[in-house]
C-alpha positions, 0 to 999 in steps of 0.5 A, a space after each residue: 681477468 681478461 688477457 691485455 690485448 696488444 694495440 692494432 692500430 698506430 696514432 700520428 700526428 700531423 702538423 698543426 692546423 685546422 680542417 673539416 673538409 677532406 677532398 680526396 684519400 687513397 693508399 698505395 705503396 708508399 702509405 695512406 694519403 689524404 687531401 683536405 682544405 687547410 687553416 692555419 687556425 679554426 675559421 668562423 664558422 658564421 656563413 651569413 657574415 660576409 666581411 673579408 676578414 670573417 668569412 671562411 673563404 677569404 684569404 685575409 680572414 684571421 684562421 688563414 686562407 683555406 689551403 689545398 694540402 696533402 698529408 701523406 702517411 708512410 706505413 707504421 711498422 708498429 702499432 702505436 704512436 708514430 713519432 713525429 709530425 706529418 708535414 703538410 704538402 700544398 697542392 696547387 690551387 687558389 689562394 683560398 678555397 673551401 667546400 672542393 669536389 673532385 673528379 669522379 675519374 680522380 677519386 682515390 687517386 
């Protein structure tokens, strides 16, 4: 039988929301950070509809204007769930956006 091996990594959880595409991540003395576009709910993913309540990028679209938002993750001192929520921290861009790039110069920053 094989000896239990102890966990190594740590599980948090974030604030409810939904994303699929993430911007832009890094690690520095505070913890790990990432950017991502932000729903409130699961958007429709049916690019070809372009109704304003249907189409992803509008900001009167039932799952929400896709926010620009930051979660930052201070270093776990076990591994683990983490216990709490990751709060979200919006970063300024438009009212709503989806598929962003970021500066070469800025990546992990």
């Amino acid at each position: 039988k094989k000896p239990a091996q102890k966990s190594r990594y740590a599980t948090v959880r974030l604030a409810p929301g939904f994303s699929y595409h993430h911007v832009n991540a890094g690690e520095d003395d505070q913890g790990i950070w990432f950017d991502t576009i932000q729903y409130a709910r699961k958007p429709p993913l049916n690019m070809q509809d372009t109704s304003p309540v249907s189409n992803a990028m509008s900001a009167v679209a039932d799952s929400g204007p896709g926010e620009l938002t930051r979660f930052r993750v201070a270093p776990p001192v076990q591994a683990g769930a983490v216990p709490g929520l990751v709060e979200p921290i919006r970063l300024p861009g438009p009212v709503s956006m989806e598929m962003p790039v970021i500066s070469p110069g800025l990546t992990g920053r």
